[in-house]
Structure formats: C-alpha cells, structure tokens
C-alpha positions in Angstrom: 0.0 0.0 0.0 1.1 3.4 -0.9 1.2 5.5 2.6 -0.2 8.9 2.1 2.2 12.0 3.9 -0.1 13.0 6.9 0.2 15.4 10.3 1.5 13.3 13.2 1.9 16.5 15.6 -0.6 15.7 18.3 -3.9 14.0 19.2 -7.2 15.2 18.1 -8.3 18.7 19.2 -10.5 19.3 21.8 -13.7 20.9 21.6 -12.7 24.3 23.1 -9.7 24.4 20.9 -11.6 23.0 17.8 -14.4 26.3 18.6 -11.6 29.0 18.7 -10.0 28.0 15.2 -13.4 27.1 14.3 -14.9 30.8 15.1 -11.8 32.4 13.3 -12.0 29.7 9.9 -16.2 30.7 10.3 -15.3 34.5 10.5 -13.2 34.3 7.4 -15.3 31.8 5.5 -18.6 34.0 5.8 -15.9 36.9 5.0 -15.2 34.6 1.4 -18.8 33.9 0.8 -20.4 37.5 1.3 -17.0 39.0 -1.2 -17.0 36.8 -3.6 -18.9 33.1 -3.4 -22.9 34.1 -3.4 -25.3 31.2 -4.0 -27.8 30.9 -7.1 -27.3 30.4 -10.9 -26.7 33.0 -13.2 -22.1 32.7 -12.5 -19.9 33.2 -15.4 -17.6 30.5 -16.1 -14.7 32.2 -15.0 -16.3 32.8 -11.6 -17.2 29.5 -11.4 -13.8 27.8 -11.9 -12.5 30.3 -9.2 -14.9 29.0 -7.0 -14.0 25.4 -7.8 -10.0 26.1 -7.5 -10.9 27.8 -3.9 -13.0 25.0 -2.7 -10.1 22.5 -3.8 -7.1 25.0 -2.0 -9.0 25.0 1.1 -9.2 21.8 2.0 -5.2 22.0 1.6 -4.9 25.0 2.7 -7.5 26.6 5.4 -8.6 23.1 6.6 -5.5 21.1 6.1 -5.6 19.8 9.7 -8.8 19.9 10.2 -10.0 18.0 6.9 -6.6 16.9 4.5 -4.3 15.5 7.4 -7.6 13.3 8.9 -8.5 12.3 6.1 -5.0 10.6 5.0 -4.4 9.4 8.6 -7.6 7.1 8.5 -6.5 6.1 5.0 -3.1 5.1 6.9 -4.3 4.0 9.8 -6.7 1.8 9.3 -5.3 0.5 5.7 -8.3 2.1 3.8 -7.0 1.9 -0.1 -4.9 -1.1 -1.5 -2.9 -1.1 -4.8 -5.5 -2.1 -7.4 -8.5 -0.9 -5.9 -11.7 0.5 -7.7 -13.6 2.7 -5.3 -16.9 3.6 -5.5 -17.1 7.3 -4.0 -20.9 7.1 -2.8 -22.6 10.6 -3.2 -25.9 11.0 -1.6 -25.6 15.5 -2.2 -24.7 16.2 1.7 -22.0 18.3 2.8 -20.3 14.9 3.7 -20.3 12.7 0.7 -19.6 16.0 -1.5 -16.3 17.0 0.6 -15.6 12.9 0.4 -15.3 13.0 -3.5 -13.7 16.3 -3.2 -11.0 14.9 -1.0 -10.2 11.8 -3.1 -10.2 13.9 -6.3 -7.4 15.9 -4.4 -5.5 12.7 -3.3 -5.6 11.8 -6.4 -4.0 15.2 -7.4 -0.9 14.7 -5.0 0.4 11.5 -5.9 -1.7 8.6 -4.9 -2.4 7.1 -7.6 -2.8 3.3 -6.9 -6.2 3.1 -7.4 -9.0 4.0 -9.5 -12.1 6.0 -8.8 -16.0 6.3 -9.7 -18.3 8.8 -8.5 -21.6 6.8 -8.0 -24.4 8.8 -7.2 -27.8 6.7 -6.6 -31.0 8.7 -6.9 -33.5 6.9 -4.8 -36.3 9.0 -5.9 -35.4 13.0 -5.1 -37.9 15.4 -6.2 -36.6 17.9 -9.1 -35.7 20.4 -7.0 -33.3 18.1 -5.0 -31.9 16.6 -7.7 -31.2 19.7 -9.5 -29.1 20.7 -6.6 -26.9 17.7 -6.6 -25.9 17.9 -10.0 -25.5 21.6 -9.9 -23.1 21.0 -6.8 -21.1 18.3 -8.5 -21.0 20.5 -11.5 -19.8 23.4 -9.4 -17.3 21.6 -7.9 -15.3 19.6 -11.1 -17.0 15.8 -9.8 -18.0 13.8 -12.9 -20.6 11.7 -11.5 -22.2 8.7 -12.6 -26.1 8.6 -12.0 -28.8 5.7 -11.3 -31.9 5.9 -10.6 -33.7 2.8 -8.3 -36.9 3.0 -6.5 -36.5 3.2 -2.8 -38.4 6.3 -1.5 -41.6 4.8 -3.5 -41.2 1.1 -1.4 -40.2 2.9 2.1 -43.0 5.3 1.9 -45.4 2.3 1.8 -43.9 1.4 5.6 -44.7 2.3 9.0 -43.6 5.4 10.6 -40.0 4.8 10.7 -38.4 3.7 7.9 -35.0 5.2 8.1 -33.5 1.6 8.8 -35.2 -0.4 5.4 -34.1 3.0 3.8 -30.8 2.9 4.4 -30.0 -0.9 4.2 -31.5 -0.9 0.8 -29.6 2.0 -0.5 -26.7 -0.2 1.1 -27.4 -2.7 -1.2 -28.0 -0.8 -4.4 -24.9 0.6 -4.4 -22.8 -2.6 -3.5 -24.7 -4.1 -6.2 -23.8 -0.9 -8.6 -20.9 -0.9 -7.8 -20.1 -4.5 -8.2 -21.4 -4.2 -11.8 -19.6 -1.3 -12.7 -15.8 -3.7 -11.5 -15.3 -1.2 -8.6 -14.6 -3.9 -5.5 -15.1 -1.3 -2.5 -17.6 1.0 -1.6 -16.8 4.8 0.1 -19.3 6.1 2.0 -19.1 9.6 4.0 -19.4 8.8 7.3 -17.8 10.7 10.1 -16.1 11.1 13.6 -19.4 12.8 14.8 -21.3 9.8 13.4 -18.8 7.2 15.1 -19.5 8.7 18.8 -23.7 8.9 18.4 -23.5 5.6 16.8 -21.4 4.2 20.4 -23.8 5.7 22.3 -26.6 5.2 20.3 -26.0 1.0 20.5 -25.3 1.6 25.0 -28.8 3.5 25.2 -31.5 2.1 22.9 -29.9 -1.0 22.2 -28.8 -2.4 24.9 -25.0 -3.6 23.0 -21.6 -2.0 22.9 -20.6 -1.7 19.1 -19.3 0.8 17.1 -19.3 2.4 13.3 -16.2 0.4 11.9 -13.9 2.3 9.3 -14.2 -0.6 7.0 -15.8 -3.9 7.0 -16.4 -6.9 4.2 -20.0 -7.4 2.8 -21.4 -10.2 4.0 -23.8 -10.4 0.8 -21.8 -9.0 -2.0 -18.9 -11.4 -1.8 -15.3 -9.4 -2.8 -17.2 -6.0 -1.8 -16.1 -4.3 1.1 -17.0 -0.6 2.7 -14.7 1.6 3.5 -15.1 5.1 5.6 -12.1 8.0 4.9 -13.9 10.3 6.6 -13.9 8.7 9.9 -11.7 11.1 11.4 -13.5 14.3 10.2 -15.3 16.1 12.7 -19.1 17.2 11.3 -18.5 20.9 12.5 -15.3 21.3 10.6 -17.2 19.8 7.2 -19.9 22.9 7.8 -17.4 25.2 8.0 -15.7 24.2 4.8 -19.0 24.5 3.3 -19.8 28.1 4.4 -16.5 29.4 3.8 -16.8 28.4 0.2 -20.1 29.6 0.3 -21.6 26.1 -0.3 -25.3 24.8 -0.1 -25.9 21.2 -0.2 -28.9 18.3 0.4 -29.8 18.1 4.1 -32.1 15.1 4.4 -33.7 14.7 0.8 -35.7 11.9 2.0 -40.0 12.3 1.3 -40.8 11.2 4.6 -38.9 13.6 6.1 -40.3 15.9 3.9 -43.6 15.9 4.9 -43.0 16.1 8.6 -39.2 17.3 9.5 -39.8 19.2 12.6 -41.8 16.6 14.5 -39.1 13.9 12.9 -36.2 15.4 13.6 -37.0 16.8 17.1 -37.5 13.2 17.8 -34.4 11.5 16.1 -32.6 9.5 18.8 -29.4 10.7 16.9 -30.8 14.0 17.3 -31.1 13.6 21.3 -28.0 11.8 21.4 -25.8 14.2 19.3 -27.7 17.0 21.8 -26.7 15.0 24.6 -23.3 14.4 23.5 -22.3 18.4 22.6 -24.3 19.4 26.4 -21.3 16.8 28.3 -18.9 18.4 26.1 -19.3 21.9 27.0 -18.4 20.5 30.2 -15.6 18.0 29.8 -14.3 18.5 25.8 -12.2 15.2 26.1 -15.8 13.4 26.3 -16.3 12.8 23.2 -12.3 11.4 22.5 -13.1 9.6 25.1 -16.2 7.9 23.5 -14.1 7.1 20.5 -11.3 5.5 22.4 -13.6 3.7 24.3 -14.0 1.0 21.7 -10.4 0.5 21.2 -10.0 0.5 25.1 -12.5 -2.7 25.3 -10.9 -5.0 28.4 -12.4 -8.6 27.6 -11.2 -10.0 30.9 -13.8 -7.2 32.5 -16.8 -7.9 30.0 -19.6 -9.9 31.8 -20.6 -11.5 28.2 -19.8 -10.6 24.4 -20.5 -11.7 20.8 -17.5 -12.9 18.8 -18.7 -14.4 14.9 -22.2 -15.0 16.1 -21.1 -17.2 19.2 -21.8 -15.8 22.4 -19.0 -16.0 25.4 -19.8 -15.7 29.0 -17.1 -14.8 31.9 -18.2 -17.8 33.5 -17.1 -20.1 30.3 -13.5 -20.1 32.5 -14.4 -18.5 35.2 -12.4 -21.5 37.5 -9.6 -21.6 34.9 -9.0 -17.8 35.7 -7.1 -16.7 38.5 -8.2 -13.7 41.0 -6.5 -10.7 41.1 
C-alpha cells in the first residue's frame, strides 16, 4: 500500500480548541462567501472555476488539519486503499459525501495514484428540486458523476412510521450491487467522527449492545465487496465550516418522509437527542467525546460480563475457574 504523507503532531483537538479556530476559519469563510462566493445560478464560467479552485485550495490550505491531514491518517491508519483498488465514492448530495469526492479527487491530485475511482451517485427518488441541486453542486465543484436511478423512497414510503432503517439498508445494497457491476470492489461512504461517537452511544442507550461504526468492513452479501469510511476522522462541524466558507449549499435530508414532517421527525431523532446529549457533556468536559471514540479500542475482555464474537456468544463464566483472581 502506498502511505499517504499525513500530520502526526498531536492528538485530536479538543472541543474548546476546535471552537476558537473554528470561530476564526467561520469568520473568514462568511468573509469569502459574502466577497466573492454568493449562491444561485446566473455565475460566469470564470467565476465558477474560481470558486471550484478555492473549494479544492481550502481543504489543503485553510482546513489542512482539520479535513486533509484526517483524512490521510484514516487512509493510513486503518489501511483504507490497496494497490489495485476500484472505489466507488458514494454521493448522496450532503455536505459529507460531497467534501468525500472532493477529497479523493485531491489525493488523487498529489500523488496517490494506486487506485482507481468512480463517483456513484444513486438517486432513490429525489424530487426535481433536490436533484437539481446535486448535480449543480457536483458540476460546481469539477466531480464527474455517474447517476442511477432505483426506487426506494416509493417502497419505504409504503412502511410504518420509521423507515429510516429499510431505507438505508436498501440503498446499502444498491450501491454494493452498482458498484459490483460497474468492477469497482469497494464502496466509500461519507461517514464521520461525529457519526462514530452517536453511533457508540446510540448502541449503549436504545440498544442495549456495545458496538461501534467500523472504518471498514467486508459485505457479508456481496462477496469481494467491502466498505470503507475516509472520513472517519473528520469532525461534522469542521465539514460545515468548509461548506460556508466556500459559500456552499448542499442536500440536508432529501428523503419524502422527512419531507412531509421534518420538525416533528427530527426533534424526535434519537441521533438527534443523542448528538444534543453528547455536545451538552462536552461543553463540560471537551475530552468526552475522544473519550467515546477510544472507548472501543480501550475494550478490556477480561472485565466484559458476556460478548458476541462471529455470532457465538461467550460468558465470563465459560473459564471462570480456569481464571485466577487478582
């Protein structure tokens, strides 16, 4: 595997230190976007490209740490890309998945070139409006997607009340299926360190389990298909503040259901409660949420009362004589 160059000064930031660059990258980004980066159509093609160029030089520049030096550390660390790989860089329209193509485009750029690349975009059913805005942000932005269209919002919307979890696991398998077809033999998707820590706690409080968001893991259905997440070191509120300083407006949740009733759904998100709860402990202790993150990689077996390993199930009491008191 190629390595990619990346930051090794220092451990992650923590929140109060990651709010006062944040304020000052904010101050100047709404600086950039009120001068010279205004939203709507109507842009020359000059002004355009500039806007393209800047988008591409701040995530070197501006946000190196924040966003270029995390993103080749996960790559690193956790092995992400292999000589010969096809990668399917899965674009949904969010801030995330759009920063995600952006960033391999740029790795790309400086010299990893081991690998091969397609920007999948499934459309799952958006509305006009929506899907207008995703292709007008990947034209913006120099991404030459690849479109398909499947059906999913018209079977979900025939469920019950919450169908976020058929929703997702089906566009799961359209796109491992897409991208199967198209030779690619790993997925991207644009998953981040905010995502990690509400999906720990997420499994602890409504489901009962210890787990985690892995950076990569093998399809069990799509044999030779595996999933990989580069963004897992990203935090959300540095990816909004690359967006506003280039003066960048993308999908939020494009999804019908959602549509018709986002305040009521949203309020009531348990990610929502649990990203809430997670920002309140922060405020006051910042090494919380490291400390969620490392707690997964900090996982004592000897002090587990029972766990799960390849679908068998192991109690402490399994040895319990063998095992000497301490």
């Amino acid at each position: 595997m190629m390595e990619v160059k990346k930051n090794t000064a220092g451990e992650r930031d923590t929140a109060e230190e990651r709010n006062t660059e944040g304020e000052r990258n904010s101050a100047e980004g709404r600086s950039a976007a009120a001068g010279q980066f205004t939203a709507g159509e109507g842009n020359s093609g000059e002004e355009r490209e500039l806007r393209r160029r800047t988008a591409e030089r701040s995530i070197i520049k501006t946000y190196r740490k924040q966003l270029w030096s995390r993103f080749t550390r996960a790559i690193n660390d956790y092995k992400l890309i292999l000589d010969g790989d096809r990668i399917a860089v899965c674009i949904s329209g969010g801030k995330d998945s759009m920063l995600m193509a952006k960033l391999f485009q740029e790795l790309y750029r400086h010299g990893m070139r081991n690998f091969e690349v397609t920007y999948l975009v499934m459309n799952p059913g958006y509305n006009s409006e929506n899907f207008r805005l995703l292709q007008e942000n990947a034209s913006l932005l120099g991404i030459p997607i690849q479109v398909f269209p499947t059906p999913i919002f018209d079977i979900v919307a025939k469920e019950g009340e919450s169908p976020c979890y058929l929703c997702a696991r089906m566009r799961r398998g359209y796109l491992y299926s897409k991208a199967k077809e198209l030779g690619c033999n790993k997925i991207a998707l644009g998953h981040h360190y905010d995502d990690v820590i509400e999906t720990i706690l997420m499994g602890m409080l409504y489901g009962g389990q210890v787990q985690t968001m892995m950076p990569k893991l093998h399809s069990n259905n799509f044999e030779g298909m595996e999933l990989i997440r580069p963004m897992y070191l990203i935090r959300e509120a540095d990816i909004i503040r690359w967006a506003a300083f280039n003066g960048l407006h993308f999908l939020r949740c494009a999804c019908r259901f959602t549509e018709r009733s986002e305040e009521t759904y949203g309020e009531n998100s348990k990610r929502l409660a649990v990203k809430k709860l997670i920002r309140m402990l922060a405020k006051e202790e910042p090494v919380i949420e490291n400390n969620i993150f490392k707690s997964v990689e900090n996982v004592n077996l000897s002090t587990i009362v029972a766990y799960k390993q390849d679908g068998v199930r192991h109690h402490f009491l399994d040895d319990y004589d063998q095992n000497s008191i301490s």
